[in-house]
MINU-797254 format. One record per residue: residue in three letters; x, y, z of N, C-alpha, C in turn. Coordinates in steps of 0.001 Angstrom, whole numbers, padded with zeros to 6 digits. Layout:
> code, nX, nY, nZ, caX, caY, caZ, cX, cY, cZ
> ala, X, Y, Z, X, Y, Z, X, Y, Z
...
//
This chain:
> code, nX, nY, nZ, caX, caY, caZ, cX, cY, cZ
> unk, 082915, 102196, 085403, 083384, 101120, 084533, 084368, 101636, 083493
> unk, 084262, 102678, 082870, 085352, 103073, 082221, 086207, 104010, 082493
> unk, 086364, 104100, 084063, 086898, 104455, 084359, 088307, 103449, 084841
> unk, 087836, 102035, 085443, 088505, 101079, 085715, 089129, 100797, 084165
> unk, 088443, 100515, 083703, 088672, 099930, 081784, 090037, 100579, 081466
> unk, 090060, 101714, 081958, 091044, 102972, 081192, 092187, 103177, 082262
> unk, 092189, 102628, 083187, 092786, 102203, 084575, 094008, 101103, 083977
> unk, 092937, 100465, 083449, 093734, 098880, 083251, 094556, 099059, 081775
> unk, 094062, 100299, 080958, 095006, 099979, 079693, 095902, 100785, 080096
> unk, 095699, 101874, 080948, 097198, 102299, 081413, 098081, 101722, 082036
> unk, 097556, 100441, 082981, 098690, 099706, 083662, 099516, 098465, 082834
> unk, 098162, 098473, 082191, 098911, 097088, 081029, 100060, 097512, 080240
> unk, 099630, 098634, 079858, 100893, 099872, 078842, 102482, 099689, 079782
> unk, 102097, 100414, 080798, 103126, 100505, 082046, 104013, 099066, 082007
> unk, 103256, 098366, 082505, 103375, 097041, 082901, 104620, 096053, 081781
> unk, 104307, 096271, 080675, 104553, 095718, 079289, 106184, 096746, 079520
> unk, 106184, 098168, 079762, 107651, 098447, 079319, 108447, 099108, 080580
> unk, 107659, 098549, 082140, 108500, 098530, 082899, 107528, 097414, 084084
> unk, 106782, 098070, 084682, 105840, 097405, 085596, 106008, 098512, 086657
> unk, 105027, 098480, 087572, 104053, 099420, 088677, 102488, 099828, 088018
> unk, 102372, 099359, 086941, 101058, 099441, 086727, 099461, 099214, 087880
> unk, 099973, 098471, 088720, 098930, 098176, 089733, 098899, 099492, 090743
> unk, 099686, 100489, 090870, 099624, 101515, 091010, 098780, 102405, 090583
> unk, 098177, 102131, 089177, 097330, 102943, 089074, 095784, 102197, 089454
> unk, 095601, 101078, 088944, 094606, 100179, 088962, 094278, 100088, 090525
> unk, 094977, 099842, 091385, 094759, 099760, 092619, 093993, 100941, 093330
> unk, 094703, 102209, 093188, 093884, 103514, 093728, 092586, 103731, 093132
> unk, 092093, 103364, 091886, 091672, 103729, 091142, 089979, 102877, 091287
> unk, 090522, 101244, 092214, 089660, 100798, 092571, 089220, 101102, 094036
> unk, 090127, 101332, 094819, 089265, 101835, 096076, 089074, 103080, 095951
> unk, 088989, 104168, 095067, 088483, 105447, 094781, 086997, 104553, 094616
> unk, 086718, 104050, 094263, 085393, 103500, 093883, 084726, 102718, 094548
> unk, 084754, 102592, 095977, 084893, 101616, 096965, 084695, 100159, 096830
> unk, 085865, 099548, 096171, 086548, 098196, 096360, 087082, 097866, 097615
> unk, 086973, 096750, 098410, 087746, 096575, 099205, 088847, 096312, 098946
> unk, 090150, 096787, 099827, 091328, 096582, 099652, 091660, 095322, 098873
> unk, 091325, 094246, 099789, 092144, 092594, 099772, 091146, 091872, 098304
> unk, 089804, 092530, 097854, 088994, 092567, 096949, 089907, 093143, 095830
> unk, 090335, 094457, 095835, 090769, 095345, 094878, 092183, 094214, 094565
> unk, 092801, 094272, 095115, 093893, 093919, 094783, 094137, 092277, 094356
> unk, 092936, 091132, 094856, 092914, 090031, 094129, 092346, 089935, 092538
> unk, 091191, 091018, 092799, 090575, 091394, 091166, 091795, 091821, 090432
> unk, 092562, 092719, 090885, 093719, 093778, 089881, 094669, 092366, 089279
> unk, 095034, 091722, 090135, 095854, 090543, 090087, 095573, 089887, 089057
> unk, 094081, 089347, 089012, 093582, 088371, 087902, 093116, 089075, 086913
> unk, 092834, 090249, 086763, 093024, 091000, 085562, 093531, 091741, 085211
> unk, 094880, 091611, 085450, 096325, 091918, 084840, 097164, 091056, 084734
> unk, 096803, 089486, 084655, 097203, 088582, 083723, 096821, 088222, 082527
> unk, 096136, 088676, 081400, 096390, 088524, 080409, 096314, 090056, 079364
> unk, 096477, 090908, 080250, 097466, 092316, 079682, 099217, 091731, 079641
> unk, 099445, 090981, 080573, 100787, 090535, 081225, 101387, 089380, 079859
> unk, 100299, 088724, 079628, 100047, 087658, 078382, 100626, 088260, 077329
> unk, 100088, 089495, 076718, 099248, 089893, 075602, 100956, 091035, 075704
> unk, 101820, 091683, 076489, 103428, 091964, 076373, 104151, 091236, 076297
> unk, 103782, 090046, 077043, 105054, 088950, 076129, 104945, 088414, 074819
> unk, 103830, 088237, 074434, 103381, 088129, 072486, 104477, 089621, 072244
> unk, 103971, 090330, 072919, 105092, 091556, 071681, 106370, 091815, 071832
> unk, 106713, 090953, 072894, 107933, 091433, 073054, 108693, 089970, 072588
> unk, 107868, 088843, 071885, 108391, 087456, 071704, 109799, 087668, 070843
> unk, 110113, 088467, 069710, 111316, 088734, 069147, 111997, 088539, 070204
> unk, 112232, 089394, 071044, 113246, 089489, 072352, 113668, 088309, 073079
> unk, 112574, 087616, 073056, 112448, 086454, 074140, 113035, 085394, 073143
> unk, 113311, 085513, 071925, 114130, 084551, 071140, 115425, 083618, 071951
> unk, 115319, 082801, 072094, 116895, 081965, 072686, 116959, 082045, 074207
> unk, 115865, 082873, 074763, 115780, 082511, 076107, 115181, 081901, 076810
> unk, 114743, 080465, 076227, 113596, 079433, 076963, 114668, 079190, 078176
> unk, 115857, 078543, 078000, 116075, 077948, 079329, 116222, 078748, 080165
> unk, 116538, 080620, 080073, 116761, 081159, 081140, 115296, 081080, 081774
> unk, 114003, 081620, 081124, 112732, 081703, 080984, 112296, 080046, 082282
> unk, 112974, 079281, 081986, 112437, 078177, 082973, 112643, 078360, 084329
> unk, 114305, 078482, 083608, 114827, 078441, 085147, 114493, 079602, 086369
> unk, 114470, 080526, 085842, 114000, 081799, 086708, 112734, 081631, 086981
> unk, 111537, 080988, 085872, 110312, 080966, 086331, 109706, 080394, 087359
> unk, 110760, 079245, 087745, 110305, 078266, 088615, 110662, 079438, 089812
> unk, 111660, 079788, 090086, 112060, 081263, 091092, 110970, 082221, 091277
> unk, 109907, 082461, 090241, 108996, 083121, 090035, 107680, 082464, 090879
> unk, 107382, 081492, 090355, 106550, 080788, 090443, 106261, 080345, 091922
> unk, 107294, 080041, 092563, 107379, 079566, 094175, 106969, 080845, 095034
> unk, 107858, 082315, 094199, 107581, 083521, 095007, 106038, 083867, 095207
> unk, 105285, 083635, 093855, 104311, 083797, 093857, 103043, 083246, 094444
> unk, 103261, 082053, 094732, 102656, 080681, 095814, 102757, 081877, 097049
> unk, 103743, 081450, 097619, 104351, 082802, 098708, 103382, 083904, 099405
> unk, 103813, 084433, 098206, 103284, 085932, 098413, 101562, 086267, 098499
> unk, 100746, 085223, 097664, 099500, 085653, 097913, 098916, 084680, 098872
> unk, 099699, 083381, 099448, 099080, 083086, 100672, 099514, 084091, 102049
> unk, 100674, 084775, 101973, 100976, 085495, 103140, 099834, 086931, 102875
> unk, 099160, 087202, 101789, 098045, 088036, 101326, 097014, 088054, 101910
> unk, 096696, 086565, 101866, 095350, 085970, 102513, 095355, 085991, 104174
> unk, 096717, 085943, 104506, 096538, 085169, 105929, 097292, 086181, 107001
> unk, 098146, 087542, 106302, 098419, 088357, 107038, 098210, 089529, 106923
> unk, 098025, 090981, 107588, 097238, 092495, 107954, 097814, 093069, 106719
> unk, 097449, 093719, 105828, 097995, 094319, 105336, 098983, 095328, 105826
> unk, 099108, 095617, 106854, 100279, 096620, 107401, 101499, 095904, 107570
> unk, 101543, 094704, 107412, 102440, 093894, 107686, 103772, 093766, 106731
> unk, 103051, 093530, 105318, 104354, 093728, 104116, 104174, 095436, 103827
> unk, 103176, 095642, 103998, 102897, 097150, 102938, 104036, 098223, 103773
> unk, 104781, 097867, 104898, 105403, 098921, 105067, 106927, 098935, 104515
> unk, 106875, 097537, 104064, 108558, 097288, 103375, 108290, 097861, 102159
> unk, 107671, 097789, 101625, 106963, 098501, 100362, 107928, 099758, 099487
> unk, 107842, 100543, 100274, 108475, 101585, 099651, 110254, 100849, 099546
> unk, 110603, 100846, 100907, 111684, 100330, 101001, 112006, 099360, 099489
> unk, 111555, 098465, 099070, 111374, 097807, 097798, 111460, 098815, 096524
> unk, 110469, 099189, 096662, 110787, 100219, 095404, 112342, 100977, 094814
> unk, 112338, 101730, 095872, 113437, 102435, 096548, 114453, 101570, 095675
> unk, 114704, 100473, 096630, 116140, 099247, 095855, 115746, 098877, 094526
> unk, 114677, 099238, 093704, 114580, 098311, 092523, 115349, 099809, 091800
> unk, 114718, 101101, 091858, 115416, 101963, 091425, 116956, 102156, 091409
> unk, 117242, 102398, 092669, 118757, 102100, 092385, 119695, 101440, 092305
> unk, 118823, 100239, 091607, 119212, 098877, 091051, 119464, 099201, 089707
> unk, 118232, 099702, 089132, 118535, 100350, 087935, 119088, 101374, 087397
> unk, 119935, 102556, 088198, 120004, 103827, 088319, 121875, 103073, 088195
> unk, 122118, 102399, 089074, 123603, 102063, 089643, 124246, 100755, 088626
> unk, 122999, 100406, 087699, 123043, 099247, 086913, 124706, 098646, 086330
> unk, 124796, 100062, 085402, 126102, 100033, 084795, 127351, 099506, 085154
> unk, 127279, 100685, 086551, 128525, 100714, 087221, 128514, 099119, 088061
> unk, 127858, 098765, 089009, 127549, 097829, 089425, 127698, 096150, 088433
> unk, 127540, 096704, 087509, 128321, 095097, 086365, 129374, 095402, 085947
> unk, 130086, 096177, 085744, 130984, 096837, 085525, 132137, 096595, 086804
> unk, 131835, 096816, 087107, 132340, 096233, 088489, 132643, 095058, 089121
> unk, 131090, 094441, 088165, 131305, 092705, 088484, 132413, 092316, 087811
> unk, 132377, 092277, 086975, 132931, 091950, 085292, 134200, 092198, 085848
> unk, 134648, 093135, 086278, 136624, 093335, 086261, 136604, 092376, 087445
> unk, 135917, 091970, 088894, 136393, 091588, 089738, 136358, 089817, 089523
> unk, 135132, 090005, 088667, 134915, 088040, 089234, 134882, 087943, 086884
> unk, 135296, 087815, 085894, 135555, 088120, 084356, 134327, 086844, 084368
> unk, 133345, 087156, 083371, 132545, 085978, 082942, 131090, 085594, 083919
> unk, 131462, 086045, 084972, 130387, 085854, 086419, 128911, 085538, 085937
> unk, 128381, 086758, 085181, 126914, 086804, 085188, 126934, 085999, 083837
> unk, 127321, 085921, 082791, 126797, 084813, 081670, 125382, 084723, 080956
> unk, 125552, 083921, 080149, 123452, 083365, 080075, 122758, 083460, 081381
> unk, 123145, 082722, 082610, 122066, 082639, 083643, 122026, 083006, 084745
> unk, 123422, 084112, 084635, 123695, 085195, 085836, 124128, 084601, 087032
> unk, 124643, 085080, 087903, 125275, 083658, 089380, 124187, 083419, 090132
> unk, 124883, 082644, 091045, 123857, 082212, 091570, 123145, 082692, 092645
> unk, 123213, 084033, 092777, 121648, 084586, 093231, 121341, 085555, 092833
> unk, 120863, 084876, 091714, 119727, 085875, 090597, 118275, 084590, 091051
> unk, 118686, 083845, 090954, 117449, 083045, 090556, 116958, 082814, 092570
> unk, 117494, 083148, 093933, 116697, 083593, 094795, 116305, 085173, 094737
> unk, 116850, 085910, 094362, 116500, 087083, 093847, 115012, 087191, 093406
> unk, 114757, 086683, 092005, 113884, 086980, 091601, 112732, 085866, 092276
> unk, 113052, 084922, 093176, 112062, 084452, 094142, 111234, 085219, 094694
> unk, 112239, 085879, 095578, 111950, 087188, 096638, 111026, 087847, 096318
> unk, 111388, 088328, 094995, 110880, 089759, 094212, 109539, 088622, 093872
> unk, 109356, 087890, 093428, 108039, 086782, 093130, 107159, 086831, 094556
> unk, 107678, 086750, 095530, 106941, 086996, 096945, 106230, 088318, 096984
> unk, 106924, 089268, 097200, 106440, 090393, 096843, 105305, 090748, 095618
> unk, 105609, 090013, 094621, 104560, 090564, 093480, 103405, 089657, 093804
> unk, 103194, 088590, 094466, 101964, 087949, 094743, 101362, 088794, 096165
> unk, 101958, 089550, 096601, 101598, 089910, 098066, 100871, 091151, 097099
> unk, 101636, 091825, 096681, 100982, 093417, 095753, 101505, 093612, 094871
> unk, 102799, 093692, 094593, 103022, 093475, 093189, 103584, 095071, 092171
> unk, 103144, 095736, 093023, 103290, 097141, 092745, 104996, 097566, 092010
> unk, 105621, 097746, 091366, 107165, 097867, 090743, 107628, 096881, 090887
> unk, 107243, 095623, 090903, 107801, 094172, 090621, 108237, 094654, 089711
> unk, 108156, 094903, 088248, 108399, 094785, 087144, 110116, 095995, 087292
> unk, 110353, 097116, 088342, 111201, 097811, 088116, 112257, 097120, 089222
> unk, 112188, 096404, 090304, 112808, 095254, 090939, 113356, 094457, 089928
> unk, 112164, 093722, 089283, 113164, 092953, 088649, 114173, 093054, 087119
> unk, 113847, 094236, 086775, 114839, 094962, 085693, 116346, 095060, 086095
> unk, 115987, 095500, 087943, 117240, 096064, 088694, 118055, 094953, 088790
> unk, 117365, 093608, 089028, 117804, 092459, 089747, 118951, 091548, 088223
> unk, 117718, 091170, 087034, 118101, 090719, 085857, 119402, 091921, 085318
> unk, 119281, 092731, 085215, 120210, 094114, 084701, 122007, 093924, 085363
> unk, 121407, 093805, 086579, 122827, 093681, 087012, 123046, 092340, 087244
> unk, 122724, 091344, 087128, 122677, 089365, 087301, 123160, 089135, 085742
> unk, 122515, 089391, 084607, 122627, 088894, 083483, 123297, 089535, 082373
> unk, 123862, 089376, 081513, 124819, 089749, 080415, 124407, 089547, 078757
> unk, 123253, 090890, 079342, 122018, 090968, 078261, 121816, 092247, 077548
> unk, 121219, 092647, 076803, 120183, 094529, 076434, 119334, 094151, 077576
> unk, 118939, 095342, 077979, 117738, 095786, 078541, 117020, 095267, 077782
> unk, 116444, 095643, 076598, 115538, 094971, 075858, 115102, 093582, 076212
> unk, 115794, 092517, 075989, 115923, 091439, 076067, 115067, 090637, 077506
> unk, 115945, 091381, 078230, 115908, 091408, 079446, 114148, 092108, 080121
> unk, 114047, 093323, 079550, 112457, 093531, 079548, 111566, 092284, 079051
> unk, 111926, 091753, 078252, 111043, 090625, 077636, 111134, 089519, 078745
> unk, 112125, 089182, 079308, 111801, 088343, 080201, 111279, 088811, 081425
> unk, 111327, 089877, 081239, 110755, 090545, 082782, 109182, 090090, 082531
> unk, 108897, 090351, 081575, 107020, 090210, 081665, 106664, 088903, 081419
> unk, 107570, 087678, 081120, 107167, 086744, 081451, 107413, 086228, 082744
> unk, 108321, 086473, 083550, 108636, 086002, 085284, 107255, 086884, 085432
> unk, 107005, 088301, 085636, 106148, 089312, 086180, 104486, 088120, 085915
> unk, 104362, 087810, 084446, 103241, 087003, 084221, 102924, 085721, 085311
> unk, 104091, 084684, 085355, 103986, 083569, 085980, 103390, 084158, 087649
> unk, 104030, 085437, 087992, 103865, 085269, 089214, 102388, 085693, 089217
> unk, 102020, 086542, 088583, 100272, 087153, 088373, 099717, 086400, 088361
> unk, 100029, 085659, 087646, 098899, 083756, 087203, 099182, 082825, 088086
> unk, 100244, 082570, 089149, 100001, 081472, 089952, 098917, 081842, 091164
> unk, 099405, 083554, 091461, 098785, 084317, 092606, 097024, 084229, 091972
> unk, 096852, 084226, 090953, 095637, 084441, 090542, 094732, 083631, 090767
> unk, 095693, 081973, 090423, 094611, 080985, 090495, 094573, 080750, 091848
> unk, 095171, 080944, 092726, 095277, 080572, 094108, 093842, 082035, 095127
> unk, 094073, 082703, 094298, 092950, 083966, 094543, 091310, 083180, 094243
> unk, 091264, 083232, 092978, 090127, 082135, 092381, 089415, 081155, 093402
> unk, 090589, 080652, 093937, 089643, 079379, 094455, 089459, 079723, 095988
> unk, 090060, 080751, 096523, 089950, 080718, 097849, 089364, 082072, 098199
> unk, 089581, 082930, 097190, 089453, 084353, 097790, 087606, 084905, 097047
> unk, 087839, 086049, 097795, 086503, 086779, 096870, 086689, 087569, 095474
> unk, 086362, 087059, 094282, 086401, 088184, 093629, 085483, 089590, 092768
> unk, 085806, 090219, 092272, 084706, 091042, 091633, 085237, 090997, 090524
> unk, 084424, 090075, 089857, 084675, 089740, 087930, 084369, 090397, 087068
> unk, 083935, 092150, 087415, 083505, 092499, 086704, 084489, 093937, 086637
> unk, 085608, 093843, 087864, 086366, 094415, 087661, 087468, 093709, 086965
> unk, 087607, 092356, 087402, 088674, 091513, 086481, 088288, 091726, 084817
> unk, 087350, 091833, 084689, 086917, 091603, 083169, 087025, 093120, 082211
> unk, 086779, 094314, 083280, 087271, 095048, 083025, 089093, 096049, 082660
> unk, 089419, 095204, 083789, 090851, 095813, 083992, 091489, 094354, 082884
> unk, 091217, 093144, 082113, 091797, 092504, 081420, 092068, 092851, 080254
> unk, 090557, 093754, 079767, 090137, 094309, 078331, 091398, 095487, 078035
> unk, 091246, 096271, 079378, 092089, 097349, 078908, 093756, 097038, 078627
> unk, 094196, 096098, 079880, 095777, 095274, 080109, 096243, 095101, 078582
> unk, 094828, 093899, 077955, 095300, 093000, 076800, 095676, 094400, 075595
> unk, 094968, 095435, 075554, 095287, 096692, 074614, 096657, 097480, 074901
> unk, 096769, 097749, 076608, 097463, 098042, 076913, 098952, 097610, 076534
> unk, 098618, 096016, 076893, 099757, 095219, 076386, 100671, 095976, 075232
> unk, 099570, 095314, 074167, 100413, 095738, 072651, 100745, 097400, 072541
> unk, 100474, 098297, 073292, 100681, 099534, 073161, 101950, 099627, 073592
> unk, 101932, 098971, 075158, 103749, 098877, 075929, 104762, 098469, 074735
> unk, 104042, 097104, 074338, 105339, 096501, 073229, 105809, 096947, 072229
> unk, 104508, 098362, 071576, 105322, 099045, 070673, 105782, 100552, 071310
> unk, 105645, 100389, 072305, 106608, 102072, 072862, 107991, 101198, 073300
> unk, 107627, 100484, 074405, 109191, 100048, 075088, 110161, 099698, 073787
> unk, 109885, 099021, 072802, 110970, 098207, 071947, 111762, 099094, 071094
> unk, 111004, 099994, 070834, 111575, 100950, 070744, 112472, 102519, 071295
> unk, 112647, 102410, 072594, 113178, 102929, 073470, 114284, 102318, 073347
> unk, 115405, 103667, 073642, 117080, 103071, 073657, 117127, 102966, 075093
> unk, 118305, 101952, 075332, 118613, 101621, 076834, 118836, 102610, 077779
> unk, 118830, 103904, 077681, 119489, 105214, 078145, 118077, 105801, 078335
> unk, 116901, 105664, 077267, 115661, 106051, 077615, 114805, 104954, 077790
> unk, 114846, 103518, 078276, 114002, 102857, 079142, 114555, 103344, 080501
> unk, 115681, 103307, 080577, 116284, 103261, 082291, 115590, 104595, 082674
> unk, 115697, 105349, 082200, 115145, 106709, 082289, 113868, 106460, 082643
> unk, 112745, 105574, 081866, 111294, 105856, 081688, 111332, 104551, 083374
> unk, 112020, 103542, 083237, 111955, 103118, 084627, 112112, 103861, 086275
> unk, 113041, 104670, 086000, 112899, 105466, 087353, 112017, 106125, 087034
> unk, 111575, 107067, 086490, 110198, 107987, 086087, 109430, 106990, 086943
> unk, 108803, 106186, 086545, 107762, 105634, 086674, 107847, 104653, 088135
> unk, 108684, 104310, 088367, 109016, 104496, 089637, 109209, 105247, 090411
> unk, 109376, 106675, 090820, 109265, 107395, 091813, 107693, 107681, 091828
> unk, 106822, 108061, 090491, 105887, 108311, 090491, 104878, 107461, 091490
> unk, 105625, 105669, 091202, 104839, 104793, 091869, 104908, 105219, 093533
> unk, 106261, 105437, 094094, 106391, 106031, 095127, 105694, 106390, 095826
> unk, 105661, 107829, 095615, 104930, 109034, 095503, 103187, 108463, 095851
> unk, 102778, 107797, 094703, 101296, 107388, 094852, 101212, 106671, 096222
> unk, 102157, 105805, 096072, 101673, 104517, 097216, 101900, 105313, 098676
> unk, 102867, 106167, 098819, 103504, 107171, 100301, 102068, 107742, 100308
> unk, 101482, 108647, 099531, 100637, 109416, 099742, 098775, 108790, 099573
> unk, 098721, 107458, 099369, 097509, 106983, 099395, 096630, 106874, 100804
//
């Protein structure tokens, strides 16, 4: 139990100033024999309100971005429908091998960020704007599919995706990451709830630590310069890598 507990404030931490946090929470429950499709509906529903509890800290940020916040959420929100019925109803070998492949692109999404808007910007002047063109918002669908299926570097996907779509700080842009990242946790969750099995005593555990976790992310990330989040995002993405290749 406190071993999960301490599981979950590290992913909530994670989670809050990039995301792959279920990376740790996930191994951490079948080290303990959880079942897979068990482990990972529990991790789900209690790492929504660690997911909660980073957007409270990162709300400065999220200042003036309700309408992007809608519009993408609904993008979020559908992915997430998505992704944890194809959870329920298909092998896990089925998505888990695109998996890495995913990761992989969210990194050098973020790695190529610069150059890649930079690029936009001289060819198409004005393109990405407040609400970025128009496929940012199937973009972060996609990436919503994926985070209801597992969910694992959603949060460094969609840094890669918003980063080069929108004409923002990182900062900013982190803040909306953990509210899309939230919607999709919480639609997948309640749809888990009513149909799936859970173990509430790992949800209740891995929430306690998230919600601490939370506010810990919001005061490391906000303070990170854009040169050392991008940094702490690939970090923490290869690491996720690494775990998930070798589990």
């Amino acid at each position: 139990m406190v071993a999960v507990l301490l599981a979950g404030l590290a992913a909530g931490t994670i989670n809050t100033v990039v995301g792959s946090g279920t990376l740790i929470t996930f191994p951490t429950l079948l080290a303990f024999g959880v079942p897979p499709v068990t482990a990972n509906v529990s991790n789900t529903i209690g790492l929504v309100p660690g997911t909660m509890s980073g957007v409270y800290g990162y709300r400065r940020e999220l200042s003036g971005q309700r309408s992007r916040a809608v519009r993408l959420g609904a993008g979020s929100l559908l992915g997430g429908v998505i992704g944890a019925v194809l959870l329920l109803s298909l092998p896990s070998s089925a998505f888990s091998a695109i998996v890495p492949a995913l990761i992989v692109l969210g990194l050098l999404l973020v790695v190529l960020q610069p150059r890649i808007t930079a690029w936009v910007d001289a060819r198409h002047e004005g393109i990405r704007g407040h609400q970025g063109p128009w496929w940012v918002w199937p973009a972060v669908a996609v990436t919503g599919v994926y985070g209801g299926y597992f969910g694992a570097a959603q949060g460094v996907i969609l840094m890669g995706v918003l980063g080069i779509g929108i004409d923002d700080t990182l900062q900013r842009l982190n803040g909306l990451k953990n509210v899309l990242a939230g919607l999709v946790n919480g639609v997948a969750g309640v749809i888990f709830i009513l149909v799936a099995h859970v173990d509430w005593t790992v949800v209740a555990l891995i929430a306690v630590g998230s919600v601490i976790g939370g506010q810990v992310g919001a005061t490391v990330g906000r303070r990170l310069s854009p040169l050392a989040l991008r940094v702490f995002i690939v970090v923490v993405g290869l690491v996720s890598l690494a775990v998930f290749l070798l589990r």
